[in-house]
N, C-alpha and C positions, 0 to 999 in steps of 0.2 A: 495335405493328406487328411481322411476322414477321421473325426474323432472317436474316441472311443466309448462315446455314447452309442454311437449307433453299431447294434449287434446282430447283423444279419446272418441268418445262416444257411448254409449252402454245403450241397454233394457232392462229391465230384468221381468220375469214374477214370481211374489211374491206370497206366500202364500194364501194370504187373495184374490185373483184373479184380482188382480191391476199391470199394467205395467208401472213400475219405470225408468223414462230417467235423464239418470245423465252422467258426463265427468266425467276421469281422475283427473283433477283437483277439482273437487267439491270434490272427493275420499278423496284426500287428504287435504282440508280441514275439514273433518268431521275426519278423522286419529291424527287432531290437534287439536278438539275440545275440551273444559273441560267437556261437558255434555258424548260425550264417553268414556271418562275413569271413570269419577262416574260411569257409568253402568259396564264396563268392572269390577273396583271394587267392585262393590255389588257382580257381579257375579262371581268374583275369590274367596271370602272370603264365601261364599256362596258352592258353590264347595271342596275349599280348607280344609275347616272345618266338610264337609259331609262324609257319604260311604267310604271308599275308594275304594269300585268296581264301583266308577261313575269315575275313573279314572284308569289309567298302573297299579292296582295293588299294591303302594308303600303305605307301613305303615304310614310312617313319614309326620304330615302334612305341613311340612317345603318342605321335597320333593316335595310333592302335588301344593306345592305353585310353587317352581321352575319349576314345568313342564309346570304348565300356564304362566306363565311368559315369559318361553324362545318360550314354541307354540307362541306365542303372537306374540314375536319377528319376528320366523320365516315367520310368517304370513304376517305381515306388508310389511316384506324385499321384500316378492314375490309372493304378492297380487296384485298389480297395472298390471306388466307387465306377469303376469300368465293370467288376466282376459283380456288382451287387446289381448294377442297369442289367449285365447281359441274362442274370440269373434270374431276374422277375420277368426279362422276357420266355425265355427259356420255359422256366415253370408253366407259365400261362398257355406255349403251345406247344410244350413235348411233354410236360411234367416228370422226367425221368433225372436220374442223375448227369448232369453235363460231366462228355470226355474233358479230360485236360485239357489236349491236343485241340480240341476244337476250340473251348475257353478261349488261352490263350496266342495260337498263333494272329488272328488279326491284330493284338495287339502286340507282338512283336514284330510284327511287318510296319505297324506305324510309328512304332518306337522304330525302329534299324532307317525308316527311311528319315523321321522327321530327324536325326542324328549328322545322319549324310549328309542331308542338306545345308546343316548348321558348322558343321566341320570343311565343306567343301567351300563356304561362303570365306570363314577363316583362313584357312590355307592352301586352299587353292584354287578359287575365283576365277571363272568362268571354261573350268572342265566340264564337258557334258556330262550333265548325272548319269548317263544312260551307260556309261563308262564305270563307272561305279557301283549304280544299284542294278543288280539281276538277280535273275532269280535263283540264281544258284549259290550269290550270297543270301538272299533273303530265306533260301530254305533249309542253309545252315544257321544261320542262326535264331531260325525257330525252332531247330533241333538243340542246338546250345539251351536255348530258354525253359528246353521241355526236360532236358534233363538235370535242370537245376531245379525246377519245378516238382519235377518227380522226386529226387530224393528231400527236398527240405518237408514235403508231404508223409511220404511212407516213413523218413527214419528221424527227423529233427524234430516234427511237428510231434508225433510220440515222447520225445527224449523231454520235450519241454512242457509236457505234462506232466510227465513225473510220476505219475500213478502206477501202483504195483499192477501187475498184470494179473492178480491172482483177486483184485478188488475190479467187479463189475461196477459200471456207471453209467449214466443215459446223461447225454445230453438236451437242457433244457434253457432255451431263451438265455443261451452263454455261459449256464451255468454247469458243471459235473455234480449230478448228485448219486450216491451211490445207491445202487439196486437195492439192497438190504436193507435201508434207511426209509422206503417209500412205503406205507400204510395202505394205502389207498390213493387214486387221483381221480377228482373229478371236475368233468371240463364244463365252464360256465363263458358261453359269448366265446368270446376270441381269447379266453387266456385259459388256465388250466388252476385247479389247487391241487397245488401236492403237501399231502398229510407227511409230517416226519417227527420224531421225537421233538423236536425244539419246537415246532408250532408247524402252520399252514404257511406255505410259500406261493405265494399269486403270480404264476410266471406269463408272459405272453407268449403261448405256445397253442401248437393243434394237437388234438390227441390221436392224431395218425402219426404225428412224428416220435410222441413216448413210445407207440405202440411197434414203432420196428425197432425200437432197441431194446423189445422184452419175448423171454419167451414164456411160453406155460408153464413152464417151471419155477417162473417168477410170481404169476399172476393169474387171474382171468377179467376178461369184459364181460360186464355183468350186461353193459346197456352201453350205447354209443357216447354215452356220458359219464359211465362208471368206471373204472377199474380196481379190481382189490387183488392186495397181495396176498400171494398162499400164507402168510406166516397167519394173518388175521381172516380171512375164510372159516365157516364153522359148518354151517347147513342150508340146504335152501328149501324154501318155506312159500310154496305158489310163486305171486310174482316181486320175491322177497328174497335176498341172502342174506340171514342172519351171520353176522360177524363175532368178534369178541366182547366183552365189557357192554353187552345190549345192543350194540351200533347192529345196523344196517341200509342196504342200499338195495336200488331195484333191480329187478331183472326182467328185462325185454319178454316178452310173450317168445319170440322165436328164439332166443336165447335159452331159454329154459332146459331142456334135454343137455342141451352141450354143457352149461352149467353144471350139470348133474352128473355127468359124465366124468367134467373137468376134477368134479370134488372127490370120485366115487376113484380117478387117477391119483390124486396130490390128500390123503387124508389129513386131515386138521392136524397141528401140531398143539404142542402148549399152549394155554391162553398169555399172552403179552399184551398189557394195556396201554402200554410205556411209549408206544411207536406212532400211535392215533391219534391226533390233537383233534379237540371235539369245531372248534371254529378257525377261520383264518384271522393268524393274527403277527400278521407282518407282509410284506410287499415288497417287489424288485422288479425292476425296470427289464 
């Protein structure tokens, strides 16, 4: 299984028509949860004790069990770095949020066959596959797969974050950091610094992806390099926003009216010096 060093992050567009932003790592701690394996168990024992045309076909519900268990497995082993290959392809020629449904079914069709194969070798030795694997098992249980998918997304993957609903967050290079904590961000090369009370945080991020999880209400882009938060916003000054406590930052030539617009919307609040660390001074991977 991939480690938890590498924290890739990915879209995804879910059933219920919500798009779900998670890393690598969050993955993996919901793979460690105890509330996923309660569900994973209701739903093997559930299955396992059903039909047995909701499954390969096999009489025995011991079989039935083994077959979920080891799909399970296999699933696990080469889920992480399956979805992180299929999502830099993805990106590179659709650029949108990958469906679920789509993500995952080829990899439950090679999980559900490479399974068959391995169980029929075991117990029951030279049955024709073709007996076995069809399609109408294979498109049950890419249905199985998607709605286990579905809910560990929409309601566990929530529940094991933990965060009050009422505290806004962006996610950033695996990190949650809260909306109201951010000063300013500005993107340097491939990583981003985000200004907050405790210092500069150097994340490896692009700033189109801080940028959809804020709204105007939060901020404005001053420059495709800038961003500042309304709290510290003051006036703008040609091709200048002066800020609080002296700081400022530029503002693009074509920017300039919206700018203006933006401030003459959100008026400056109190001056708070507290939130702006003047240099970056700390780092995360």
């Amino acid at each position: 299984m991939l480690g938890t060093r590498t924290d890739h992050e990915m879209r995804i567009f879910v059933s219920n028509g919500t798009v779900v932003q998670f890393t690598s790592r969050e993955v993996l701690r919901l793979y460690q949860s105890w509330q996923l394996w309660v569900l994973i168990a209701f739903g093997f024992t559930i299955m396992s004790t059903g039909h047995p045309v909701t499954l390969p076909q096999f009489e025995e519900v011991g079989v039935r069990m083994a077959f979920w268990i080891i799909a399970l497995m296999i699933y696990l082993a080469v889920s992480i770095p399956y979805g992180i290959a299929f999502d830099r392809i993805w990106q590179r020629t659709v650029g949108t949020p990958i469906p679920l449904f789509v993500l995952t079914a080829p990899l439950m069709v090679f999980t559900s066959v490479l399974t068959v194969v391995m169980l029929s070798a075991i117990f029951e030795p030279g049955r024709p596959l073709d007996s076995m694997i069809t399609w109408q098992m294979l498109a049950r249980n890419v249905l199985v797969a998607h709605v286990f998918e579905t809910a560990s997304l929409v309601w566990l993957l929530p529940a094991l974050r933990g965060r009050p609903s009422d505290v806004r967050s962006v996610m950033l290079g695996g990190q949650r950091i809260p909306v109201a904590d951010i000063g300013r961000v500005k993107a340097a090369e491939h990583y981003l610094e985000v200004f907050l009370p405790t210092g500069v945080e150097i994340i490896r991020e692009r700033m189109s992806t801080f940028l959809e999880q804020v709204t105007p209400e939060d901020g404005v882009q001053t420059h495709r390099s800038h961003w500042v938060s309304r709290d510290h916003a003051r006036s703008i000054r040609g091709s200048v926003l002066e800020m609080d406590c002296g700081k400022s930052v530029p503002v693009a030539r074509g920017r300039q009216k919206a700018v203006q617009a933006w401030l003459d919307r959100y008026p400056p609040p109190a001056t708070n010096c507290t939130s702006i660390n003047p240099e970056p001074q700390s780092a995360s991977q």
